[in-house]
TORDREN-511519 format. One record per residue (C-alpha): residue number from 1; residue in three letters; x, y, z. Coordinates in nm, 3 decimals. Layout:
# TORDREN-511519
  seq  type     east    north       up
  NUM   Ala        X        Y        Z
...
//
This chain:
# TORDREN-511519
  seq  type     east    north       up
    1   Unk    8.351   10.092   11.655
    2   Unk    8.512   10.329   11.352
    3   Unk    8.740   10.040   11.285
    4   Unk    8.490    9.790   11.289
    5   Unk    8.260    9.976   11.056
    6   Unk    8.549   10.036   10.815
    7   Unk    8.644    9.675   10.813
    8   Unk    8.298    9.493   10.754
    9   Unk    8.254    9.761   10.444
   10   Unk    8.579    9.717   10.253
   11   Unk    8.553    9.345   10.311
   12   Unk    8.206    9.359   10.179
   13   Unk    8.376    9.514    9.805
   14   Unk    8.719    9.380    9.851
   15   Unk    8.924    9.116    9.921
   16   Unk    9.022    9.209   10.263
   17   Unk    9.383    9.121   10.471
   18   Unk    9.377    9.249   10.845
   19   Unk    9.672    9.261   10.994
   20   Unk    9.613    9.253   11.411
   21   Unk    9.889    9.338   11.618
   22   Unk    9.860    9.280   11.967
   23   Unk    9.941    9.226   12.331
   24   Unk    9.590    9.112   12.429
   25   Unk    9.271    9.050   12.187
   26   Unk    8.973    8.920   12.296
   27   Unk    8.889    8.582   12.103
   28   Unk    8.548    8.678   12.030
   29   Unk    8.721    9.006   11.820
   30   Unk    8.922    8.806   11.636
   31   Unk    8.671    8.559   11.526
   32   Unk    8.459    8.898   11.384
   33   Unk    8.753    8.986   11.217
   34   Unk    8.834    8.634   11.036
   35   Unk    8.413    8.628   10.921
   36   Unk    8.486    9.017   10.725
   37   Unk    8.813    8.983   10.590
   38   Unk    8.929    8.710   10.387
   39   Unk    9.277    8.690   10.568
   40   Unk    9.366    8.786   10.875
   41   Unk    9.753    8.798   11.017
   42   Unk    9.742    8.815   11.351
   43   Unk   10.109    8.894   11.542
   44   Unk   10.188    8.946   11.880
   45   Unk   10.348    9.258   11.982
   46   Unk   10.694    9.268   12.090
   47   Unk   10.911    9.558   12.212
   48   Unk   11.200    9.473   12.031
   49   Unk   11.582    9.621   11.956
   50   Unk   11.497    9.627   11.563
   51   Unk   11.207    9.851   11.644
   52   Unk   11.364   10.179   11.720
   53   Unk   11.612   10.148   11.462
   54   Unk   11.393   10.029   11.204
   55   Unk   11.292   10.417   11.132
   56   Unk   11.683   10.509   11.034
   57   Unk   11.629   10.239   10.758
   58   Unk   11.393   10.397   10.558
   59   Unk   11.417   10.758   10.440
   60   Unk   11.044   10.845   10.530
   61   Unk   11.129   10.674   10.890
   62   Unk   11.432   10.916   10.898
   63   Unk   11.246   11.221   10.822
   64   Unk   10.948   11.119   11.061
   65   Unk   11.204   11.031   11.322
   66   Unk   11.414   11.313   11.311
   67   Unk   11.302   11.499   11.622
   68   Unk   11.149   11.348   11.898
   69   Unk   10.816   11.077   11.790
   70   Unk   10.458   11.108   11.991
   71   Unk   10.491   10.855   12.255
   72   Unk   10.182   10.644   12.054
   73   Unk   10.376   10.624   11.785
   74   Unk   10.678   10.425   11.913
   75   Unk   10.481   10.184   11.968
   76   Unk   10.447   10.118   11.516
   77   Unk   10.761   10.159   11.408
   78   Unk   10.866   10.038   11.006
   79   Unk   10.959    9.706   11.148
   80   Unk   10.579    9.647   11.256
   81   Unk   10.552    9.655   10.859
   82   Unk   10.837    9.441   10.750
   83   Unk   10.645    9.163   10.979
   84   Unk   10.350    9.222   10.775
   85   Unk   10.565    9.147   10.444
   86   Unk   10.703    8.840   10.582
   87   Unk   10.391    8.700   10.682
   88   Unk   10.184    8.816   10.351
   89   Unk   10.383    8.976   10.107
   90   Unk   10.307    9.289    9.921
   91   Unk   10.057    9.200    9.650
   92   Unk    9.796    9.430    9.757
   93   Unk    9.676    9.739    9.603
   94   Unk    9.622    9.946    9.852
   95   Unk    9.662    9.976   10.259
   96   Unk    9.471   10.165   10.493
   97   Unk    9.608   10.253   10.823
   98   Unk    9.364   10.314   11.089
   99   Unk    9.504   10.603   11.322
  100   Unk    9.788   10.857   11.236
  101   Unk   10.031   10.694   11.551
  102   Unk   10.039   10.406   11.336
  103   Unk   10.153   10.564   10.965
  104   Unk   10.543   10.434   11.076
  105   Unk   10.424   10.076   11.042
  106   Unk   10.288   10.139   10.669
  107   Unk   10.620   10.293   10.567
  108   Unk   10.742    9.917   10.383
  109   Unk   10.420    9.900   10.197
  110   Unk   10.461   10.229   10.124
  111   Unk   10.792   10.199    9.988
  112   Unk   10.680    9.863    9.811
  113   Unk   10.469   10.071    9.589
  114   Unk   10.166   10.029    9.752
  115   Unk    9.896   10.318    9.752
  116   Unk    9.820   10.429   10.117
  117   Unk    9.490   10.558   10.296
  118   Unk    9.506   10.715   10.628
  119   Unk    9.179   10.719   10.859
  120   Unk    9.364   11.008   11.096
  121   Unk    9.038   10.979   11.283
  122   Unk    9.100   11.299   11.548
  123   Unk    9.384   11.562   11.458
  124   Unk    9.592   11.441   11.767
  125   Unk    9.759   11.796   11.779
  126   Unk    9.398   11.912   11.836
  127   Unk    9.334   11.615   12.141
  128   Unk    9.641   11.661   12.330
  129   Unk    9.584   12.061   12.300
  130   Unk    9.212   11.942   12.470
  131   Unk    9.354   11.644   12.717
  132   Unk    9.606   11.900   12.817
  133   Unk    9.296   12.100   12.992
  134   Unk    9.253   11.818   13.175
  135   Unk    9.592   11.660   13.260
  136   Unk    9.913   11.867   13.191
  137   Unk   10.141   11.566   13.120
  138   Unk    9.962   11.580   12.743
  139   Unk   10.093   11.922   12.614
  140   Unk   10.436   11.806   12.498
  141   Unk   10.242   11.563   12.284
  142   Unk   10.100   11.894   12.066
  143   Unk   10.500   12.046   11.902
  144   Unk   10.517   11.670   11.851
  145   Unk   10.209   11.561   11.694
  146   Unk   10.233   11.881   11.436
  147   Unk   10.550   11.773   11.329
  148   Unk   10.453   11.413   11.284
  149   Unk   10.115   11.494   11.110
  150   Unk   10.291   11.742   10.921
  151   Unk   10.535   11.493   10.778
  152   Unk   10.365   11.166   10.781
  153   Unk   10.032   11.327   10.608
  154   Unk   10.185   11.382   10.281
  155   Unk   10.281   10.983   10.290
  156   Unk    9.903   10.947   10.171
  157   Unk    9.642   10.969    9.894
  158   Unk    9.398   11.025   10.076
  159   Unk    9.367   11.118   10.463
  160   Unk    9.057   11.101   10.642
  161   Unk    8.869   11.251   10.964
  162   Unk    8.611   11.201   11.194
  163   Unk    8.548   11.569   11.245
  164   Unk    8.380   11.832   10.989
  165   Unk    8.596   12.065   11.205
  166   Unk    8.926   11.861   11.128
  167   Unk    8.836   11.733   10.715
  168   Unk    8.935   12.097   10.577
  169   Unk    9.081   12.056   10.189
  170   Unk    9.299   11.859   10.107
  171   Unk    9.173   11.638   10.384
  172   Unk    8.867   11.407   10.327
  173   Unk    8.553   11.369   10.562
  174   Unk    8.437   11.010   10.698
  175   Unk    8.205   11.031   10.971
  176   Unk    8.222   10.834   11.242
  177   Unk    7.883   10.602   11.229
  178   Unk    7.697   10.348   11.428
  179   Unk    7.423   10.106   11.372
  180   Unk    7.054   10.224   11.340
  181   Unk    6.827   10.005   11.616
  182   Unk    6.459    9.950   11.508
  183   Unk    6.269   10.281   11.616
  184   Unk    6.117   10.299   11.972
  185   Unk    5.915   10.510   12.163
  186   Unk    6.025   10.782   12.401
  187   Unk    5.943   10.713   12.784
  188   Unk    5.744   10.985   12.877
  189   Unk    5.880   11.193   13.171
  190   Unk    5.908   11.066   13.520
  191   Unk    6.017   11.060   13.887
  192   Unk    6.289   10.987   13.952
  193   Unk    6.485   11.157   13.583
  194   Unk    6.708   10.864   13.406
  195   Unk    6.977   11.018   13.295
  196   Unk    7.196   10.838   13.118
  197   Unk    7.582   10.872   13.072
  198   Unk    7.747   10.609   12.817
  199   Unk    8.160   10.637   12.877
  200   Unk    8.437   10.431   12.988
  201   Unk    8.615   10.612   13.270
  202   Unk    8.918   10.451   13.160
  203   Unk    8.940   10.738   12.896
  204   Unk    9.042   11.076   13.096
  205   Unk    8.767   11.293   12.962
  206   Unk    8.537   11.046   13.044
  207   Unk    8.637   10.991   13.382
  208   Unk    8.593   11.404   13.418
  209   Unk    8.254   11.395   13.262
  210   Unk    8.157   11.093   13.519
  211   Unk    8.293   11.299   13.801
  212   Unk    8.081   11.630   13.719
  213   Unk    7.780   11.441   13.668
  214   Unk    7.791   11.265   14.059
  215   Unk    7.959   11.529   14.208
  216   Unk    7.809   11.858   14.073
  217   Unk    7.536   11.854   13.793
  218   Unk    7.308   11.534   13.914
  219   Unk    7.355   11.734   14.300
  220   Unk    7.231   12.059   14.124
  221   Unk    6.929   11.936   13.924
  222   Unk    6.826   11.769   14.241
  223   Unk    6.844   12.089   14.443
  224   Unk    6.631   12.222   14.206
  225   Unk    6.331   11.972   14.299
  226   Unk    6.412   11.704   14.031
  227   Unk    6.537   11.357   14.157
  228   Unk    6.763   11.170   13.924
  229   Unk    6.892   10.832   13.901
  230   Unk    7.240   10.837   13.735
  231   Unk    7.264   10.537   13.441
  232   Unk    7.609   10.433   13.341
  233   Unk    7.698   10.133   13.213
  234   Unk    8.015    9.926   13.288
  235   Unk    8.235    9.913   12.956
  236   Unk    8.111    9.560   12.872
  237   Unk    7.746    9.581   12.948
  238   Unk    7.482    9.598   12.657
  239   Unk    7.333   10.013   12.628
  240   Unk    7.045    9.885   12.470
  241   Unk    6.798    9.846   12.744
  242   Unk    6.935   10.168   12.913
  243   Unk    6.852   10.383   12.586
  244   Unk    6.494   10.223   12.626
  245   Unk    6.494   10.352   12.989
  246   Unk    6.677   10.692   12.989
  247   Unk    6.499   10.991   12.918
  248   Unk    6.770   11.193   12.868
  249   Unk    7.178   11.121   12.787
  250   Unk    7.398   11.371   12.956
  251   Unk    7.713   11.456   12.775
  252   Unk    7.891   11.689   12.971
  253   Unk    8.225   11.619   12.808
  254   Unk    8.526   11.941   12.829
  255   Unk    8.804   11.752   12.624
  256   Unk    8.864   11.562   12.366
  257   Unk    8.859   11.547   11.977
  258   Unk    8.679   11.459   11.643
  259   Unk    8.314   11.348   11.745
  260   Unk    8.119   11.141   12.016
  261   Unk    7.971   10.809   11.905
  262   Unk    7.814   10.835   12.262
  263   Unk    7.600   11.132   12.113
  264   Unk    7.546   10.965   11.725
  265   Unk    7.452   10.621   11.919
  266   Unk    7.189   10.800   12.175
  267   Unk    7.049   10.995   11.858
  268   Unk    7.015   10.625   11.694
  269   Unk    6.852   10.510   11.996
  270   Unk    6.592   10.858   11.950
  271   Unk    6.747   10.982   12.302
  272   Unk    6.732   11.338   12.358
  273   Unk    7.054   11.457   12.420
  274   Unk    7.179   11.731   12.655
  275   Unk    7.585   11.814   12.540
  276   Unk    7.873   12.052   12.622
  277   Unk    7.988   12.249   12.252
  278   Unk    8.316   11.984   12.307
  279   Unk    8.125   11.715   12.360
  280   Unk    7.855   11.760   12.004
  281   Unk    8.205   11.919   11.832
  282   Unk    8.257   11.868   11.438
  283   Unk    7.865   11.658   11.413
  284   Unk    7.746   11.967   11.193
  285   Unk    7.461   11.976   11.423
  286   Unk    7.255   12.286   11.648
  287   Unk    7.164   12.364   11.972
  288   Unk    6.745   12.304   11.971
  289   Unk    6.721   12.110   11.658
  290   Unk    6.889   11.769   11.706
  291   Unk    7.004   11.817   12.085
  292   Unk    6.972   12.107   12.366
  293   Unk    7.395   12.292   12.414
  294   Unk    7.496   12.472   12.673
  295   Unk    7.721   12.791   12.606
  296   Unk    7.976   12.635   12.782
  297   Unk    8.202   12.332   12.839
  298   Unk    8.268   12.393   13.226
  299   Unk    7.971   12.519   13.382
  300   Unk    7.797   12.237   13.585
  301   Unk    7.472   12.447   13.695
  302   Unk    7.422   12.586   13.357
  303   Unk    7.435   12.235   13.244
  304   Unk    7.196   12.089   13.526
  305   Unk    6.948   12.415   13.399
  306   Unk    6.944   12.270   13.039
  307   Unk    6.874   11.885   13.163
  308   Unk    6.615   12.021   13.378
  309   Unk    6.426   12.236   13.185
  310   Unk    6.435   11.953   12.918
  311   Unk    6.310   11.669   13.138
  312   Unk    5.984   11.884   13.199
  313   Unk    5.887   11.921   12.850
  314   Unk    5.792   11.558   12.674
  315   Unk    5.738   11.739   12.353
  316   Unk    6.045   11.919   12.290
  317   Unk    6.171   11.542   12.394
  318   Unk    6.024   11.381   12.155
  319   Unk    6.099   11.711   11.845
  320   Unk    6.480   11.674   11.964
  321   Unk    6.468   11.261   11.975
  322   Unk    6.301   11.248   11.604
  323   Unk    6.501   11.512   11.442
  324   Unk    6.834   11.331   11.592
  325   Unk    6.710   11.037   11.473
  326   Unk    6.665   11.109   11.099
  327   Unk    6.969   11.338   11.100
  328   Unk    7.219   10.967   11.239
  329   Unk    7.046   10.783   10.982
  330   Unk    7.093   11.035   10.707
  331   Unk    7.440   11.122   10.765
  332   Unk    7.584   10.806   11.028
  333   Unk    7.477   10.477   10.915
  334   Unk    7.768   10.205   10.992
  335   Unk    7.633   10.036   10.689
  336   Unk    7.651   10.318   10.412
  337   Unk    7.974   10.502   10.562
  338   Unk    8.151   10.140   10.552
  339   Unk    8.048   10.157   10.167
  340   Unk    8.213   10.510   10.143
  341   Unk    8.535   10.419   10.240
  342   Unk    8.540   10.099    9.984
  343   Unk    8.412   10.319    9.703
  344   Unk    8.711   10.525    9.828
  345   Unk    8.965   10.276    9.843
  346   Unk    8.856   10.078    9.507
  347   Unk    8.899   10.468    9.315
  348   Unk    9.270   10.472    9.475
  349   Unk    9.301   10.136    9.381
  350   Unk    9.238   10.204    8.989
  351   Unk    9.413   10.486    8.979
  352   Unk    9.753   10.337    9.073
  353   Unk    9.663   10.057    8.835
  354   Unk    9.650   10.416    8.590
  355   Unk    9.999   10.528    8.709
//
């Protein structure tokens, strides 16, 4: 989603080159790259012998390199960017890399004298920290990630974040954003509660958040005289009509970092929301105003309190849904965020045209 928004607005103000690498990409994301950018190089990935040495032949690679990598990052080394040369050259003005894991692969534009933009989008030394609550085999990744971040960050004009928490000077803020549906009206409360949870369990914190919700907060509400029906959506099925249904979407997140397009795309869809302080973290929003918080990330039965009390009261509901509403479209819309980061990039531009 952040990628896509950041693609369709520079190639709405620029003239775009996307550079896919891949194992597998669906056709049908492909083709919706081609329409926003007016080239598109598209290379398979291949582990290859160059790729690990490729970081000893640039100094930056060396310096980045010269204690153990984050495991992500192995995966872009310099030579990911020399295939980008051969295949376009390096007659642009300015390339932006979309996660920090994949800065090595920038490092021959870089050197080519090309100004660079980094969308970090999380601090990673901040997620593993969080995954490692969840799944131990994640805290190495921290000493490593503040090392990379620390070196690789300075590569940059600009670097970007998701997170109000994580953009502190001299980093910049770009929220994450989604696209603002036509406005519809709240279903007024009912038996059984549709509760909503919008997730791929693929993603560890997910899969925790899925787990809670069957196994001890839906339970809980419902031993409090409140029968729910759980909504969750396979990762390729449309949200759309469950937003219309759901009367409430339950983020009971614990890990994680930067923010939850799950919470900015129920607030599009006016859903009330019910959230852990992880899962609403860095949104600049409060407990009551756009969405109802509980005090804390790991208590199930305060959480099934907060959903319940909420589900009883159509007018707090409907305050909560409207407020949310006004705030995503305010602060989140895909269209006018996309339009930040070309402004961005086309300043960065002129002023290495300056230099």
């Amino acid at each position: 989603m952040r990628a896509g928004v950041s693609a369709a607005g520079l190639g709405r103000h620029h003239d775009l080159t996307v550079a896919v690498i891949r194992s597998t990409f669906d056709t049908e994301s492909l083709d919706w790259v081609r329409r926003h950018a007016r080239a598109v190089i598209d290379m398979r990935y291949a582990i290859e012998q160059e790729s690990a040495t490729s970081w000893v032949r640039f100094e930056r690679g060396r310096r980045a390199a010269r204690r153990s990598l984050p495991a992500l990052a192995r995966y872009w080394p310099p030579s990911v960017g020399g295939r980008i040369i051969d295949a376009a050259g390096s007659d642009f003005d300015v390339v932006v890399v979309m996660g920090t894991y994949v800065a090595g692969a920038a490092i021959p534009l870089l050197d080519a004298g090309i100004a660079g933009v980094l969308d970090a989008f999380d601090d990673d030394t901040h997620v593993n920290a969080s995954l490692g609550k969840l799944d131990p085999s994640f805290e190495p990744e921290v000493p490593l990630y503040q090392e990379f971040q620390r070196e690789v960050f300075s590569w940059f004009e600009h670097v970007l974040f998701a997170s109000l928490e994580d953009a502190i000077a001299p980093f910049g803020h770009l929220p994450n954003a989604v696209h603002i549906p036509p406005a519809r009206a709240l279903p007024p409360g009912g038996r059984p509660l549709e509760l909503l949870f919008v997730g791929n369990p693929a993603y560890l914190p997910n899969r925790d958040a899925l787990d809670r919700l069957r196994h001890g907060i839906v339970p809980e509400v419902e031993r409090m005289g409140t029968p729910v029906r759980l909504l969750h959506p396979r990762p390729d099925q449309d949200v759309a009509p469950l937003y219309e249904r759901a009367h409430i979407a339950a983020v009971p997140l614990r890990a994680g970092g930067g923010t939850r397009i799950k919470v900015l795309e129920a607030f599009a869809h006016g859903c009330p929301v019910v959230s852990t302080p992880t899962g609403a973290r860095g949104l600049g929003v409060s407990a009551g105003r756009e969405l109802e918080l509980t005090a804390e990330d790991d208590d199930d039965i305060e959480f099934a309190q907060v959903v319940r009390k909420l589900a009883s009261d159509d007018a707090r509901r409907m305050r909560l849904a409207e407020a949310a509403r006004s705030f995503v479209v305010a602060h989140h819309d895909a269209r006018e965020v996309g339009d930040r980061l070309a402004i961005l990039v086309g300043k960065c531009a002129k002023t290495r045209e300056r230099d």
